[in-house]
N, C-alpha and C positions, 0 to 999 in steps of 0.2 A: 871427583876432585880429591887431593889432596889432604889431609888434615889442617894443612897452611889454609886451604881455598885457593892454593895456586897451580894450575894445570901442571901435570907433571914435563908435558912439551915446552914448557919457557925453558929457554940455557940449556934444552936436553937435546943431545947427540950421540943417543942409546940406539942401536943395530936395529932398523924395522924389516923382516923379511916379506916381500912381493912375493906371489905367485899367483903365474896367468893360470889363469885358465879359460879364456876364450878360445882357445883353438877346441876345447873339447864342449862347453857349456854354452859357449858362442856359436859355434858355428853348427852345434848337432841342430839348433834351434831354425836356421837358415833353411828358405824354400830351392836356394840352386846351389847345386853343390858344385863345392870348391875342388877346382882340379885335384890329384894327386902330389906332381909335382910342384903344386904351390903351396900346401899345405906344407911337404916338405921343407923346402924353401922360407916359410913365415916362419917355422917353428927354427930355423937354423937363424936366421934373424936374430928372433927372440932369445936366443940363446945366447947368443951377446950383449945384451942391453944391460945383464948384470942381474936378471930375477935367481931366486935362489929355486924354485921353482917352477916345472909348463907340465898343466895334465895338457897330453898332449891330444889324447882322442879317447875314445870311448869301445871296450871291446864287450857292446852287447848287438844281440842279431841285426847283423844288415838288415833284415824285412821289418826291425823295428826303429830302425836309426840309420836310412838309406847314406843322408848326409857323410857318415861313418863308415862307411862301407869298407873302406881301403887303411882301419887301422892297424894290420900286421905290416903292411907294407911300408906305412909311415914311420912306425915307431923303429922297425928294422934299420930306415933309410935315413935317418936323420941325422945330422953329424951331432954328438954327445962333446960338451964344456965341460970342465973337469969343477965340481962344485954345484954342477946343478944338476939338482932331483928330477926324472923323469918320469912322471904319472900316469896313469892313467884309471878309467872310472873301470869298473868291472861289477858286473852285478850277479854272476851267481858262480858254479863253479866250473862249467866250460870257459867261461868266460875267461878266468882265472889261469886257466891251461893255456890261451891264446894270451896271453899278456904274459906270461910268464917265460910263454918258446920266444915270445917276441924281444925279449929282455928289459921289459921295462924293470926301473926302478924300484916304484912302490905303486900298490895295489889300493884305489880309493871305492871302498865299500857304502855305498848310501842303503838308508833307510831311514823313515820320519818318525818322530818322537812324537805324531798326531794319529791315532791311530785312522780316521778317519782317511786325512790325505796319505797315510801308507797305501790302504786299500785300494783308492781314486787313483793312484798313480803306479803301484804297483804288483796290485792285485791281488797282495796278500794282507794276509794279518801282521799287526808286530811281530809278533812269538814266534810265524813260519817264515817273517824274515830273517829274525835274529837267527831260528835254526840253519837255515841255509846259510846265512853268512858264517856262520860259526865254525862250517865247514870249508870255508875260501880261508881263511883263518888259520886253520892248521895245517893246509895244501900250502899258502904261502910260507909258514915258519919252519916247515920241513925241507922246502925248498930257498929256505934263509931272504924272500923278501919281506921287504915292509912293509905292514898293513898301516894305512889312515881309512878311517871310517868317519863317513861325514854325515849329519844328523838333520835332518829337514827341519822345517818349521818351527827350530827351535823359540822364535821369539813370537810366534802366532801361526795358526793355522788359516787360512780363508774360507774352511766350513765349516770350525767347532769356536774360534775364538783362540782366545788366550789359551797358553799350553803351559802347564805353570811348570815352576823352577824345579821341583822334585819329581816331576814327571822327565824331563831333562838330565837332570842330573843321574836318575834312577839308572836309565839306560844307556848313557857313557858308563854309567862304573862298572856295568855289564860286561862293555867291552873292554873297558880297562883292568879289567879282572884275568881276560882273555889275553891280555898281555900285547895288544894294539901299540904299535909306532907313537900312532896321532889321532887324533881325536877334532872332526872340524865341527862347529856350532852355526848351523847354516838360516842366515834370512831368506830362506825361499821365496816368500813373497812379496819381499819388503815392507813386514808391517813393524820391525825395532823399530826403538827407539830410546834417546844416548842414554838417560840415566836406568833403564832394564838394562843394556848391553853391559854396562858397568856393573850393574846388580850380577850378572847371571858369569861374567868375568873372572871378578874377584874369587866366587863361591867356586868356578871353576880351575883357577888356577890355586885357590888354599887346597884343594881336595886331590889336585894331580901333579904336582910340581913337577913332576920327573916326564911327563907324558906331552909331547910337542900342541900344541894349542893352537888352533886357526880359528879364524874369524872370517866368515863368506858373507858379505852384505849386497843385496839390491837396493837399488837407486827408485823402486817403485815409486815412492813418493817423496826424494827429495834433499833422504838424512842419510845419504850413502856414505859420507864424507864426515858429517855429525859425528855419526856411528861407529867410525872408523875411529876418532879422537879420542873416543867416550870409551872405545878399546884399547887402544896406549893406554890413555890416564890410570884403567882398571890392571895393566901390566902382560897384559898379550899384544903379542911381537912379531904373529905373522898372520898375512891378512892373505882372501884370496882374491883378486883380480882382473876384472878380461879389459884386453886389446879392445881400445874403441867403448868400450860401454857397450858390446853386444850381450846378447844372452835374454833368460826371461824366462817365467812358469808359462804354461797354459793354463793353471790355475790361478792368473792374478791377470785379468783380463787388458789390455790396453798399456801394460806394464813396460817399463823400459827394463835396460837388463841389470847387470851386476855393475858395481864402482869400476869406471872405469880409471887403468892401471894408472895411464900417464896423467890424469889429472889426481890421483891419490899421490904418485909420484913427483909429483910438482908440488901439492902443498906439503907434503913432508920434508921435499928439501929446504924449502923456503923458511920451512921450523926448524932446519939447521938435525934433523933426523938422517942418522947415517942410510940409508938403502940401497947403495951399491949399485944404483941403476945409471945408466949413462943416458941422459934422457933424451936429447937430442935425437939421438937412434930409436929411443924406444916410440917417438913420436913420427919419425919416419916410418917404420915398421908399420905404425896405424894407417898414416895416409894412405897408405896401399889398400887396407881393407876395402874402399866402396869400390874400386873395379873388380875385386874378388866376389863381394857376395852381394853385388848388384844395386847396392842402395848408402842412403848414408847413414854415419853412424852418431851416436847420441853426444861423441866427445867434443865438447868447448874448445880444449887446446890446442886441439890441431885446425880449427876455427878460429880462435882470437889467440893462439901462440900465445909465448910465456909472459910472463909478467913483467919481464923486461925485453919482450923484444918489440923495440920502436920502433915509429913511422917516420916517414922524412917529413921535410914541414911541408906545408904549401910551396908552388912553383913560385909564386908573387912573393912571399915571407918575406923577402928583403923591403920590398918596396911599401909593403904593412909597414915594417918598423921605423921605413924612413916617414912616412906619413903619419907614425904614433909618434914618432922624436920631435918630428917638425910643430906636431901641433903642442907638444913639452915648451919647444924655443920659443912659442906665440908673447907677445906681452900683453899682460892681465890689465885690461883698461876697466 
């Protein structure tokens, strides 16, 4: 909060930046995979809804992310909006060479800030991730794109605990030394929560002001949206987002996925928060998802729709009121 104790989002109508990333976080996580050209197709979608943002897919090995298999071809084929960044995840430095012929945008770098779930998920150490990133890094700024590096488990690990704030903070400044675009602070498994997000916020936006700041939260249990608030309030302005509420660790068992977009996009406009999303579309966009990837998906609003969109009355409703008026005229004996 505030010094007042007044949330910074009363009367505020300060710029909040979306960015999906279901099409890459969502759907590498799906058991059937998503045609080519509907993939296509959803990302040109989304590309109108108004996000400032869509990692679009993922360029590591087909044999490890089958779902992904066709992202030269997507990123190739997609029609590009003039204002919006076009991501994608890359994880070492082939990878980096196929995202690069393919033109994306900006190049998103992961590794966990647990040393533990590095290991578990990517089968190195810290130190031989940072080394290998370090070299996607200079391949990108040679070749003039943007690196964003997004940080795991920054708010907890699922099999050491708590990850504390300077273990955090240590290795952003790593990379923001390395001279990194962006820098994302990722709840992997959904264990933030508001007043850490705010803690680890502030500390993070006093230390980098000049360095793009994102905020990736999971819904695992509940404070997707919380968390999301407790991010405003702390002064970070772009959040990351999937389509639908898809997505999910294997490491947080039972888990649902990331904040989904259009219900983040729904309370923020409601808070009178500028986000440049047209939402209506971007709720359209989602209904599409359960014939794509077979099942349904975890999003409220495209279920109970927006907060003003009404029901007709009842078919009888007239004949209610005349029967509620009639027994008003009765005389009180």
């Amino acid at each position: 909060m505030t010094n007042s104790n007044i949330p910074v989002w009363f009367g505020n109508s300060r710029r909040i930046h979306l960015q999906e990333v279901g099409t890459r976080d969502g759907l590498q996580a799906e058991c059937a995979f998503v045609p080519t050209e509907d993939k296509i197709a959803l990302v040109n979608e989304l590309s109108a809804t108004g996000l400032s943002k869509i990692e679009v897919t993922s360029f590591t090995s087909p044999t490890a992310i089958p779902a992904l298999r066709d992202a030269e071809i997507v990123m190739r084929e997609i029609e590009r909006h003039p204002g919006v960044v076009y991501s994608a995840l890359v994880p070492n430095l082939r990878g980096a060479e196929r995202a690069i012929d393919a033109r994306t945008d900006e190049l998103n770098l992961v590794m966990s800030a647990s040393e533990t779930h590095n290991l578990a998920n990517l089968r190195m150490t810290r130190e031989q991730s940072f080394a290998a990133l370090t070299q996607v890094i200079g391949l990108a700024q040679r070749e003039g794109v943007a690196v964003n590096v997004s940080l795991s488990c920054c708010f907890g690990c699922p099999m050491e605990g708590d990850v504390s704030e300077s273990t955090v903070l240590a290795w952003a400044q790593r990379f923001a030394d390395l001279g990194v675009h962006g820098i994302t602070l990722c709840d992997t498994t959904g264990m933030a929560y508001p007043t850490q997000v705010a803690t680890l916020t502030r500390a993070a936006r006093l230390r980098w002001p000049g360095t793009e700041l994102t905020l990736h939260f999971h819904n695992t249990r509940g404070m997707g949206l919380a968390n999301v608030l407790a991010g405003i309030d702390a002064g970070a302005n772009r959040f990351d987002a999937s389509l639908g509420g898809i997505g999910g660790c294997p490491y947080a068992p039972g888990a649902t996925g990331n904040v989904c977009t259009e219900e983040v996009a729904h309370a923020l406009a409601l808070m009178d928060f500028d986000t440049g999303i047209d939402l209506p579309r971007l709720i359209a966009a989602s209904k599409r998802l359960p014939a794509l990837i077979g099942h349904d998906t975890p999003s409220q609003i495209t279920k109970a729709g927006q907060r003003l969109d009404l029901h007709p009355v009842p078919a009888d409703f007239n004949a209610i009121r005349s029967r509620a008026l009639a027994r008003n005229a009765e005389p009180v004996h």
